[in-house]
C-alpha positions as CSV (number, residue, x, y, z in Angstrom):
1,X,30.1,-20.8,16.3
2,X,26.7,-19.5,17.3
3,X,27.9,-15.8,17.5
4,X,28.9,-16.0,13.4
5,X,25.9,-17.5,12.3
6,X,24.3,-14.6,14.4
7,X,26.8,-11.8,12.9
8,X,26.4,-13.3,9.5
9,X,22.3,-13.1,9.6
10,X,22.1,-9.9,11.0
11,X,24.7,-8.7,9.2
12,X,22.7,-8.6,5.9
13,X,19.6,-6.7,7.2
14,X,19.9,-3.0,6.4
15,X,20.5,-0.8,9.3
16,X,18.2,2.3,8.6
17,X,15.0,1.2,6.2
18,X,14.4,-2.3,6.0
19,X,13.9,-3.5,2.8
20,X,13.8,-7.5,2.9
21,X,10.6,-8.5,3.3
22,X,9.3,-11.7,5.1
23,X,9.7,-14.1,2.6
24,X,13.2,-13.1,1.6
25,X,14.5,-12.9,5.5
26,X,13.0,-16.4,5.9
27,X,15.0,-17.9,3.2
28,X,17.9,-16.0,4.5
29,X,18.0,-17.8,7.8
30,X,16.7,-21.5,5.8
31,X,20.4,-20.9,3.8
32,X,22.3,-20.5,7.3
33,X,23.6,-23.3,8.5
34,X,21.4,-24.3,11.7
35,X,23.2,-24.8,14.8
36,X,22.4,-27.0,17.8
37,X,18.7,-26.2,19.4
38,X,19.2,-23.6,22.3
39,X,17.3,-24.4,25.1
40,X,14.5,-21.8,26.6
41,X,14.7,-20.8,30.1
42,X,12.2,-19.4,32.6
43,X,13.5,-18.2,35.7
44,X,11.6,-16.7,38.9
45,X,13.9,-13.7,40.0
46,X,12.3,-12.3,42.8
47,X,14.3,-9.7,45.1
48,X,16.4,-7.4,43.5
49,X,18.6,-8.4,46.3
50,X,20.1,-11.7,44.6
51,X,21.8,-9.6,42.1
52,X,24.7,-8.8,44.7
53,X,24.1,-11.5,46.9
54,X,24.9,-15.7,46.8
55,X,22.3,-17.8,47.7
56,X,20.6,-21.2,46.6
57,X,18.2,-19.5,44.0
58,X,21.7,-17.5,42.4
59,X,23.7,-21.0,42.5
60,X,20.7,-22.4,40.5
61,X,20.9,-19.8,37.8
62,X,24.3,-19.9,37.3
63,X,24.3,-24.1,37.5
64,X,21.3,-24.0,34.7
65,X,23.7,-21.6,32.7
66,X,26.8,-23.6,32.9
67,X,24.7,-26.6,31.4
68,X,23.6,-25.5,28.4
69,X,25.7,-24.1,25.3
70,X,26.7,-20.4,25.5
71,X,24.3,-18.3,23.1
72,X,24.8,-15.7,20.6
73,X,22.2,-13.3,21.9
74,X,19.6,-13.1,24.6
75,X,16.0,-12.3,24.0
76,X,14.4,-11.4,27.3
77,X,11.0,-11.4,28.5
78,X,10.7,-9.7,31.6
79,X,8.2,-9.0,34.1
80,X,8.7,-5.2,34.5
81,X,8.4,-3.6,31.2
82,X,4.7,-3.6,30.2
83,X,3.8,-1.6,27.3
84,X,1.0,-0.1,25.0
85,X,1.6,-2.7,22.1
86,X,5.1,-4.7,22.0
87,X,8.4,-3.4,21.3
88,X,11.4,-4.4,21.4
89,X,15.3,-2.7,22.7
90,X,17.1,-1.6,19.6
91,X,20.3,0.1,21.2
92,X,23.8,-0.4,21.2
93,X,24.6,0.2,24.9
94,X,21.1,-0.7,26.7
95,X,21.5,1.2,30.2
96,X,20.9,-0.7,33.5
97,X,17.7,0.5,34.9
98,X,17.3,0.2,38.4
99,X,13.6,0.0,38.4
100,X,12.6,-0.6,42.5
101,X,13.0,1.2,45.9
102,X,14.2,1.1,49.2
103,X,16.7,-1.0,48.5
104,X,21.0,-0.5,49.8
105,X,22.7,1.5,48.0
106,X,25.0,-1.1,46.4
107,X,22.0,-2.4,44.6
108,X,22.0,0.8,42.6
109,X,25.6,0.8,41.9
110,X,25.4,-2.3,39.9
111,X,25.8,-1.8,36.5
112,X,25.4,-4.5,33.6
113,X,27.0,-3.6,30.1
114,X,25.8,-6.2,27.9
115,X,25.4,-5.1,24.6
116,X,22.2,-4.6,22.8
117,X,21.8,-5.4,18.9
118,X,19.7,-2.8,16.8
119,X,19.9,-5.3,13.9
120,X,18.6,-8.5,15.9
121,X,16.0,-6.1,16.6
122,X,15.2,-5.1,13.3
123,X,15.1,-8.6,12.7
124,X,12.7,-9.6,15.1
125,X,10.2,-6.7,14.0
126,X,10.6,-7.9,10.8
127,X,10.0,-11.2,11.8
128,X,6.6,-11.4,13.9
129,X,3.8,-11.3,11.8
130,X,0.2,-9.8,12.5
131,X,1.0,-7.8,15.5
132,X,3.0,-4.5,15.2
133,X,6.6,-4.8,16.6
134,X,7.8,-0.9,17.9
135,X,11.5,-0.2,18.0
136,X,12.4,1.1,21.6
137,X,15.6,3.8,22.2
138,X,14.6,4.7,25.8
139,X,14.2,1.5,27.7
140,X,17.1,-1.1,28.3
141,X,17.9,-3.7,31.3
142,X,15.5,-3.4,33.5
143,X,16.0,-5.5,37.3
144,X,14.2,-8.5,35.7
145,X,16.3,-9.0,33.1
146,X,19.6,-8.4,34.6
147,X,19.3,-9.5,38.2
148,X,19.4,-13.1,37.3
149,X,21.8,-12.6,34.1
150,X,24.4,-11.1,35.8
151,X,24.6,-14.3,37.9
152,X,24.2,-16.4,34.6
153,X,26.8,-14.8,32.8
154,X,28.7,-12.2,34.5
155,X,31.0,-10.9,31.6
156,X,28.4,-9.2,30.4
157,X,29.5,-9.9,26.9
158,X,26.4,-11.5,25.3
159,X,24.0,-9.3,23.3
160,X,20.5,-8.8,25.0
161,X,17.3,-7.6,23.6
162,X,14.0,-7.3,25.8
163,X,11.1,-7.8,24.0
164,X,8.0,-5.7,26.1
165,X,4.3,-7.3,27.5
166,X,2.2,-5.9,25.5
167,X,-1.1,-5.2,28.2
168,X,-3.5,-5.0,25.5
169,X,-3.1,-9.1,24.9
170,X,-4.2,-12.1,26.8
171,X,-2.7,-15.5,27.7
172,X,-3.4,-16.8,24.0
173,X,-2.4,-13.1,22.3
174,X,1.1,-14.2,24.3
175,X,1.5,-17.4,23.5
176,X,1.1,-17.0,19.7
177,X,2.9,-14.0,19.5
178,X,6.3,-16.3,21.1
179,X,5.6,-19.3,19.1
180,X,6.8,-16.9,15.9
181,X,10.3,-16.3,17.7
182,X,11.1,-20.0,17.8
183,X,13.5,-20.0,14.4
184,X,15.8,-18.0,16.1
185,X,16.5,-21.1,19.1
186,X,18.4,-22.6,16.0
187,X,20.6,-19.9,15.1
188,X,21.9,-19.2,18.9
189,X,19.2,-17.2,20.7
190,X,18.7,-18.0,24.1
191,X,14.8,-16.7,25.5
192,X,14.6,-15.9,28.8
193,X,11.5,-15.4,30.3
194,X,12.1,-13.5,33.8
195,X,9.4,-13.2,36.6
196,X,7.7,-15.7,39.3
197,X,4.7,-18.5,38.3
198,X,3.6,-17.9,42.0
199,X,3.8,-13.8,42.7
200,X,1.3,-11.7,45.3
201,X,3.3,-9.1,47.0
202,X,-0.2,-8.1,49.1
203,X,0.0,-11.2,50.9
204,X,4.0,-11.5,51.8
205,X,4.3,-12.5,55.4
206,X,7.3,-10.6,55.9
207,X,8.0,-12.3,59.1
208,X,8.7,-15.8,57.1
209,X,11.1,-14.5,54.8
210,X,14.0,-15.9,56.3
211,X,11.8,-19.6,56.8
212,X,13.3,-22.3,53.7
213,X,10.8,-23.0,51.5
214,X,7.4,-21.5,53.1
215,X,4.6,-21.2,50.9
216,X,0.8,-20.7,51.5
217,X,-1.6,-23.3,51.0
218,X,-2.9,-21.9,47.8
219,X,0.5,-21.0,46.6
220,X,1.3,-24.3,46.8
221,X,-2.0,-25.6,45.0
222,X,-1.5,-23.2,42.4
223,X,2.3,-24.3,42.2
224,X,1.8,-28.1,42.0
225,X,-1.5,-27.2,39.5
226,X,1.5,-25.2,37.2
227,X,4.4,-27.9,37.7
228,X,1.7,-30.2,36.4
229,X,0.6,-28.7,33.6
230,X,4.0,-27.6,32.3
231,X,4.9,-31.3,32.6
232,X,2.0,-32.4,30.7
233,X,2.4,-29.7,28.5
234,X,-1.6,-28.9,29.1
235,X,-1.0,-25.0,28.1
236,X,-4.3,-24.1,27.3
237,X,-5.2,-24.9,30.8
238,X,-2.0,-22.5,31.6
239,X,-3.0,-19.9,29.1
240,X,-6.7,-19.5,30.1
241,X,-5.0,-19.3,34.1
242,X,-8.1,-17.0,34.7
243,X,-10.6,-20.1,34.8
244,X,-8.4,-22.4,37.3
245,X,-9.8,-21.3,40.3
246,X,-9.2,-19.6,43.8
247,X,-5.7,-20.2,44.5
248,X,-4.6,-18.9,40.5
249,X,-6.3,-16.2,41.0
250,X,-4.3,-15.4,44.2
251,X,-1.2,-16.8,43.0
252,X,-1.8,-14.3,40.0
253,X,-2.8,-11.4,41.4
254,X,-1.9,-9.7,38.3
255,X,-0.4,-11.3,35.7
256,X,3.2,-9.4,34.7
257,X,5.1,-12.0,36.1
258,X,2.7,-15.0,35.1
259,X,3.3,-14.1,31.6
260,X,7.2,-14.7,30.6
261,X,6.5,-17.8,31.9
262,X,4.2,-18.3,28.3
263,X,7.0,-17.2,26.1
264,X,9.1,-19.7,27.0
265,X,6.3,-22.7,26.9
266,X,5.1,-21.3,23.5
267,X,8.6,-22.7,22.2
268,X,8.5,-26.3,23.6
269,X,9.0,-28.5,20.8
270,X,7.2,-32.2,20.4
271,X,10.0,-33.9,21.7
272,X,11.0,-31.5,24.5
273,X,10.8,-31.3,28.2
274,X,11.2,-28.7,30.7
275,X,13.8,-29.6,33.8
276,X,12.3,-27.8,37.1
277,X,15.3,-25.7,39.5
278,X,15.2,-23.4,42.0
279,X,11.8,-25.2,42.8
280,X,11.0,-23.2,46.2
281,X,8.2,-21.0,48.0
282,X,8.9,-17.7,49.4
283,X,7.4,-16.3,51.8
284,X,4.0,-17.1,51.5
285,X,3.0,-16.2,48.5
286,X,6.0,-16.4,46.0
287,X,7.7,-19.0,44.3
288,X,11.0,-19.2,43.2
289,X,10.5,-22.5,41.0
290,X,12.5,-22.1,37.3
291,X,12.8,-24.6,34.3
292,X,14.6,-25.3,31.3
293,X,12.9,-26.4,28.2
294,X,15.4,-29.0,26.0
């Protein structure tokens, strides 16, 4: 099963001190017997709201997540930990952070226990090469991360990682620095990449939030300009999303949420695809739109 290979991996890396270096960790994971390919998953959480409530854009998580295999551990990407260099969650017990405002009070009660793994950690530090990987003890689960994984898999029993934006890179820094986590889709990892392709909170019309499906002009160029690319797999066009024009630059307004969005493209393989869900404008200026790479 994924989780042994996992256990059995990890299990081998010293705890305090690493002293495996890169060669000897990669020939650890060549002798592991490689399981199926886990997909990669990009998924456009906005509100904080669809943690506790049941809508089409929940259904479509938990649908995309009953259709692939269960992993042995989550590596997420989210939106709303942005960092001075990258690091990465290396607790036992990461604590639910509940990173917003103004919100009911039920929304703050909601607590998600997944596990964390200090040694997957250590084993992703260990892993990416030419850029510094920091070890974090006082982050956790922040709202983009758990918001759509508690409706993905709501047992909470799957170990979860968040790997930080580092601000200091751009589109390409991003992209390369992703393409180096790809070994571990073969030994169970799930990546998650959390945030929206389409995401301008100056420009909500707060009085369509209720209207299916309204989007903007330009959100809706930028959108179909994305969905196209993605399909084509034309990332450098996505990557350098600074020289596509007006409605990019609207649709990213600043790029936190733009960027999961990389991590997960950065592990499409030659003869993979990515299935689109949740594929829906909000409000103006957001999009819910989600894919699967497999």
């Amino acid at each position: 099963m994924h989780r042994r290979t996992f256990n059995k991996i990890i299990s081998l890396l010293p705890l305090a001190g690493v002293s495996m270096n890169l060669g000897e960790l990669g020939n650890l994971m060549a002798e592991q017997p490689s399981t199926a390919t886990m997909p990669a998953m990009f998924v456009g959480h906005g509100n904080p709201m669809n943690a506790i409530e049941e809508n089409e854009f929940t259904r479509g998580w938990r649908d995309a997540a009953a259709k692939i295999p269960t992993p042995a551990v989550i590596i997420c990407i989210s939106a709303h930990w942005e960092t001075k260099g990258t690091l990465v969650t290396a607790m036992e017990k990461p604590k639910t952070i509940h990173d917003f405002g103004g919100f009911p009070r039920k929304l703050y009660e909601v607590q998600y226990p997944a596990p964390g793994s200090p040694e997957f950690a250590q084993t992703i530090k260990l892993t990416i090469k030419n850029h510094e990987i920091g070890l974090s003890q006082d982050w956790g689960l922040d709202h983009g991360c758990w918001s759509p994984i508690i409706k993905m898999y709501p047992d909470a029993n799957i170990p979860i990682v968040q790997l930080s934006l580092d601000y200091g890179l751009d589109g390409s820094g991003h992209f390369e620095l992703s393409k180096q986590l790809a070994a571990f889709r073969n030994n169970g990892a799930l990546l998650i990449g959390s945030g929206n392709m389409v995401h301008n909170l100056g420009l909500v019309a707060w009085d369509k939030m209720n209207e299916p499906d309204f989007g903007f002009d330009w959100a809706l160029e930028a959108s179909a300009k994305m969905k196209k690319y993605i399909s084509e797999k034309d990332f450098q066009s996505l990557i350098n999303y600074r020289k596509q024009g007006r409605a990019f630059d609207l649709a990213i307004n600043s790029a936190e949420h733009y960027l999961p969005m990389l991590y997960v493209l950065a592990l499409m393989g030659k003869n993979e695809k990515s299935t689109f869900f949740n594929d829906k404008a909000q409000a103006g200026s957001l999009t819910m739109t989600s894919f699967v790479v497999i």
